[in-house]
C-alpha positions in Angstrom: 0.0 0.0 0.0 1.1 3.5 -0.6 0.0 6.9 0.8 1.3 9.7 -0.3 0.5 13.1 1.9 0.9 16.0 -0.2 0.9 20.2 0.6 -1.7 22.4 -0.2 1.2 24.4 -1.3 5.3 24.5 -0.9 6.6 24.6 2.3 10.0 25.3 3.5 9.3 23.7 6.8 10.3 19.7 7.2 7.3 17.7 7.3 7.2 14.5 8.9 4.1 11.6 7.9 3.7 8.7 10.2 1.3 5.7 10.0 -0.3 4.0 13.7 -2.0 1.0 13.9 -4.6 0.9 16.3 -2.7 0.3 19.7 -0.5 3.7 18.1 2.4 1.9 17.2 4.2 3.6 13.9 4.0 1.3 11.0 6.4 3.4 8.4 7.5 7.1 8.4 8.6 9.4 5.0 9.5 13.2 5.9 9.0 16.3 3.4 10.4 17.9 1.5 12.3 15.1 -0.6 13.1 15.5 -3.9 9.3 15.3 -5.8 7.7 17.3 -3.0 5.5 15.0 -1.8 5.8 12.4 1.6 5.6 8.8 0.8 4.8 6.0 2.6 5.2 2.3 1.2 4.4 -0.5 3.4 2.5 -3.9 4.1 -0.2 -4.2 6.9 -0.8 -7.6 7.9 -4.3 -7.4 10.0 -7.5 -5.7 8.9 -8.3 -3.0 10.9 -8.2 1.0 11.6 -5.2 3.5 10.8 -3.7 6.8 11.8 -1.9 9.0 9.3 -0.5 11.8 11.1 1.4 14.6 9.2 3.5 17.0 11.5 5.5 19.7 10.7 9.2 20.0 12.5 9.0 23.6 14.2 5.5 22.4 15.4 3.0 24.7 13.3 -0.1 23.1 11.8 -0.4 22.6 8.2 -4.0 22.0 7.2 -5.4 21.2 3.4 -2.6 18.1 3.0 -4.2 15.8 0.8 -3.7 12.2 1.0 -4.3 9.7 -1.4 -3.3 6.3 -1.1 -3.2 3.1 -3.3 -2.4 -0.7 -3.6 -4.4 -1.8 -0.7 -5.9 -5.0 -0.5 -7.6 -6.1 2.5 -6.5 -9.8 3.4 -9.1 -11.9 3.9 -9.3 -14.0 6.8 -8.9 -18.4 5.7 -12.1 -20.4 5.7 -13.8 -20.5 8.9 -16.5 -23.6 7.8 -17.3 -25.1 5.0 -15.2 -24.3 1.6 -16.1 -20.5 1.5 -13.9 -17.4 3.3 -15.5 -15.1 5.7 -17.3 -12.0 4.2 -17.1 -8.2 5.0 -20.7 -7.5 3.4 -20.4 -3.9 4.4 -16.9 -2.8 4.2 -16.2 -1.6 8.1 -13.1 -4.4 8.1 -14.9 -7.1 10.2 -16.2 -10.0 8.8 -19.7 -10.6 9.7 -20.3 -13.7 7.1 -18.6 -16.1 9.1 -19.5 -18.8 7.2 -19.3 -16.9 3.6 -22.5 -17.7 2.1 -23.2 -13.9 1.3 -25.5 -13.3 3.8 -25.7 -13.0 7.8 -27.7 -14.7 9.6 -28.0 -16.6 13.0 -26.0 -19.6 11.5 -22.5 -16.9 11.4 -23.3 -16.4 15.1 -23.3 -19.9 15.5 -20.2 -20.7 13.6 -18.2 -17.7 15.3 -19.3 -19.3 18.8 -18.0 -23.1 17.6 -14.9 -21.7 15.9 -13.8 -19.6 18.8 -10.6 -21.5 19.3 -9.8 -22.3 15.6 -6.4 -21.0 13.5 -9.0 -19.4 11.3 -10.5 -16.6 13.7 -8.0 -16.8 16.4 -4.8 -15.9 14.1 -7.2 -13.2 12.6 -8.6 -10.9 15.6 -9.4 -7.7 13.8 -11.1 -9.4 11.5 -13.6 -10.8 14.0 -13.4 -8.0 16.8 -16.7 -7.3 16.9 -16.7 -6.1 20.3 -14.2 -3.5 19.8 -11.9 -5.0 22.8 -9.1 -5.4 20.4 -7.6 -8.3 22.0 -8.4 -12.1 21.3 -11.6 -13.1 19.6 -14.5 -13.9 22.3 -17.7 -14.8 23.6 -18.0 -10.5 24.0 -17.2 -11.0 20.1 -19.8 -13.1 19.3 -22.6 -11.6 21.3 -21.7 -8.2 20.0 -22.3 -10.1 16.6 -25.5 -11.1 17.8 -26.2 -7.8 19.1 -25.3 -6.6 15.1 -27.8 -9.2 13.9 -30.9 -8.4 16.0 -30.8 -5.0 15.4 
């Protein structure tokens, strides 16, 4: 994936662009100016989940108007939790609510979340099924916070 975090206009001030994952630990860095004007950041994120760009400047004045585009990224799906299909994201918030990956959700991807609790699949893959928002390993809080997602 790349972003790319440039000014509204040139600054003679050294810019600095950082990417957090969610616990705010930095990811990658690129500071500005370099030679095409323009901070880039080129990296690989492993787990699905939430980011933090942050773009300071070094003599600690705030810059506003950067725009930020980025590129290349691809979500990794989690593996197969049951059955032959993958897990689903049928509305693009990062968590995978189709447990079972038949396209819809229903009570049986509560279900199959509840059995699977302790399998590679959903284990090795927390933000994927972090339903609860704990952030930390994948639940019963996870699973009735996908039930709470269905009933509503």
């Amino acid at each position: 994936m790349t972003i790319e975090a440039r000014p509204p206009e040139l600054y003679e001030t050294a810019m600095t662009v950082r990417l957090y994952d969610a616990n705010a630990d930095r990811i990658a860095r690129d500071t500005y100016p370099d030679d095409d004007g323009i901070a880039t950041i080129d990296t690989t994120i492993e787990n699905p989940g939430t980011y933090t760009v942050v773009v300071a400047a070094s003599d600690a004045t705030t810059v506003d108007g950067y725009e930020l585009s980025l590129s290349g990224a691809t979500a990794l799906q989690p593996p197969t939790v049951v059955g032959s299909d993958p897990p689903q994201d049928l509305d693009g918030d990062g968590l995978y609510e189709d447990v079972t990956g038949d396209g819809t959700f229903t009570a049986a991807d509560v279900h199959a979340l509840y059995e699977n609790l302790d399998s590679d699949a959903v284990a090795e893959n927390p933000a994927a099924f972090d339903f609860s928002g704990i952030g930390s390993d994948v639940s019963i809080a996870d699973v009735q916070a996908l039930w709470n997602r269905l009933v509503e």
